[in-house]
C-alpha positions as CSV (number, residue, x, y, z in Angstrom):
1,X,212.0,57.6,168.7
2,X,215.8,57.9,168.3
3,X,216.1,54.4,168.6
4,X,213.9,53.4,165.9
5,X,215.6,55.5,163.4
6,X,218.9,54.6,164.4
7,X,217.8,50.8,163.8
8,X,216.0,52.2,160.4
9,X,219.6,53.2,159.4
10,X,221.0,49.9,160.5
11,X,218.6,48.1,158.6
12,X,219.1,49.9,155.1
13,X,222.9,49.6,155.6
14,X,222.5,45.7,156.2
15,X,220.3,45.6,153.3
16,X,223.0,47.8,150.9
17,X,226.1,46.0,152.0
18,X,225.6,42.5,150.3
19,X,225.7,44.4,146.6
20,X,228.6,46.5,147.6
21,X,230.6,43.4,148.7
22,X,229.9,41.2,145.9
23,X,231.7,43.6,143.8
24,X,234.9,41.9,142.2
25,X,237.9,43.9,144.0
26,X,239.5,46.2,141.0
27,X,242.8,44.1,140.1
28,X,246.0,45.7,138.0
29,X,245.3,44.6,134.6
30,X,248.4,44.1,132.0
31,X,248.8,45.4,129.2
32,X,249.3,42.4,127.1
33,X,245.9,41.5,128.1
34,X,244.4,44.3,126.9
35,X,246.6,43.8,123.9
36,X,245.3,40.4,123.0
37,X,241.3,41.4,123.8
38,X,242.0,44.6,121.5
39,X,243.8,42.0,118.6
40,X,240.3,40.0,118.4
41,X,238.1,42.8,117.5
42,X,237.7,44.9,114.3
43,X,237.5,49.1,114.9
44,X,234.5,50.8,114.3
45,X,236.2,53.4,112.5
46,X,239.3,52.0,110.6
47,X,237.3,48.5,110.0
48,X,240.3,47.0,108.4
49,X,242.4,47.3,111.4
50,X,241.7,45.5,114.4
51,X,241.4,48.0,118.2
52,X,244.9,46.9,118.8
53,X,246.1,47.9,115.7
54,X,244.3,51.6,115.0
55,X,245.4,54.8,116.2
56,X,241.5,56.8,116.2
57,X,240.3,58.0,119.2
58,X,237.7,55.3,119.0
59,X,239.6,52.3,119.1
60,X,241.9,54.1,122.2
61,X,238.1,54.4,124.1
62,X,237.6,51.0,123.3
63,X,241.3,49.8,124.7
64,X,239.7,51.7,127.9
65,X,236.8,50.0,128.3
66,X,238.7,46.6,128.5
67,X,241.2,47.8,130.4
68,X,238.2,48.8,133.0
69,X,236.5,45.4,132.6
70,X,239.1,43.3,132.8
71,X,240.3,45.7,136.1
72,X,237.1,44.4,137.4
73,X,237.7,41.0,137.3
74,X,236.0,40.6,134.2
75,X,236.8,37.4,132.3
76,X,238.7,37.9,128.5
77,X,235.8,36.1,127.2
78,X,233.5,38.5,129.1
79,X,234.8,41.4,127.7
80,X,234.3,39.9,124.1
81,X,230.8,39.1,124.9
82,X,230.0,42.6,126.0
83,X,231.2,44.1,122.6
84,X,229.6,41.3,120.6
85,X,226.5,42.3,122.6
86,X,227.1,45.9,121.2
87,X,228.0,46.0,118.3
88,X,227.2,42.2,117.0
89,X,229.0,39.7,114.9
90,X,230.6,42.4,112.8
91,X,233.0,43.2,115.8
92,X,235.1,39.8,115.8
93,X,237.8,39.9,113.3
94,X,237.6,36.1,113.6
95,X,233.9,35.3,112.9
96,X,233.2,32.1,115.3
97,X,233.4,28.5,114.2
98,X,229.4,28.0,114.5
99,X,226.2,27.7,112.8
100,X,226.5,29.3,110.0
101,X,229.9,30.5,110.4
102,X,231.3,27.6,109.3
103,X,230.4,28.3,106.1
104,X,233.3,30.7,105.9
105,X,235.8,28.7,107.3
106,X,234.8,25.8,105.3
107,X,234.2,27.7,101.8
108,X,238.1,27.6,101.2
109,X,238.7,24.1,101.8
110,X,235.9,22.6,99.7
111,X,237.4,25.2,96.9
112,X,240.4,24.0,96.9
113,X,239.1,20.6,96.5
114,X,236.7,21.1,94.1
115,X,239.6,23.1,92.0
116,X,242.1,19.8,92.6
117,X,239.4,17.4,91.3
118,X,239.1,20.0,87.9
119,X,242.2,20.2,86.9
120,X,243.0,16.3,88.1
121,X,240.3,15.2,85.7
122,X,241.2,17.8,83.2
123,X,244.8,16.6,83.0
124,X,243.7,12.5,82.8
125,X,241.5,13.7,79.7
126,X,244.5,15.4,78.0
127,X,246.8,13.1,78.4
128,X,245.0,10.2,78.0
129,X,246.1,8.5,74.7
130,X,244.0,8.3,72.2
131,X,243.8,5.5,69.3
132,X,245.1,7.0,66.4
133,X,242.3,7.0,63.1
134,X,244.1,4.7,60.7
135,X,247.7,4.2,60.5
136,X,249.2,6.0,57.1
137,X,249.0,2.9,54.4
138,X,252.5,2.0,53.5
139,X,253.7,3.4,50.0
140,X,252.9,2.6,46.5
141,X,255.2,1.4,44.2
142,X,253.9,4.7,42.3
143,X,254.4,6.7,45.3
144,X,258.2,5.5,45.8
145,X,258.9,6.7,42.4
146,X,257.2,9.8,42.4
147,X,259.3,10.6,45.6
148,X,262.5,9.5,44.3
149,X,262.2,11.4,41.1
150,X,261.4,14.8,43.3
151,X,264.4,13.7,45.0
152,X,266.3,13.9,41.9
153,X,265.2,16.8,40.7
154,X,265.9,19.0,43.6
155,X,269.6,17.5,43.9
């Protein structure tokens, strides 16, 4: 009877070790690291500063939680993932260069083209010379006198 629980035991703690081993072994994590995790995403609370950046209690939970997964042998780009999977899109100061993303990295450039070509084809149209109507017709024997008598007069 004794035996058969004593193997019982044995068996459960066979059967428990594989998990407990596969753990990642906690590593000392830098704080640079966290630094440059923290500079990618926005704060729930100050959302104009990123965690890095913000001095509320949130963001200093948040540093936390990084410095804890990245202590666990966590990947950077783990870490990222787990607070995009919180919190969503919204969280990445940076929104990512895909689908429809690109849309705001793109938006500026196409402006600014779009703007070039405006004021390119704006300044061809203004300075582009333009036949005159009809040249002034020379002056009149009537008209050289009139001016030459004004002329007079005025001296």
């Amino acid at each position: 009877m004794m035996l058969r629980g004593l193997l019982g035991v044995a068996v459960i703690l066979l059967l428990a070790a594989p998990p407990a081993l596969a753990q990642h072994p906690a590593t000392h994590v830098g704080e640079q690291a966290v630094h440059d995790i923290a500079a990618q995403l926005r704060c729930v609370v100050c959302q104009n500063l990123s965690v890095a950046d913000s001095p509320s209690e949130m963001a200093s939970q948040m540093r936390s939680v990084i410095r804890e997964r990245l202590a666990t042998g966590e990947r950077p780009d783990q870490v990222v993932q787990y607070f995009v999977d919180k919190y969503g899109e919204w969280i990445l100061l940076a929104p990512r260069r895909q689908g429809f993303n690109l849309l705001v990295w793109a938006m500026p450039g196409i402006a600014l083209a779009v703007g070039l070509a405006v004021v390119g084809i704006l300044v061809t149209r203004w300075t582009r010379r333009r036949p005159s109507a009809a040249a002034a017709p020379p002056p009149t024997a009537a008209m050289r006198e009139r001016i030459r008598r004004e002329m007079e007069r005025e001296t």
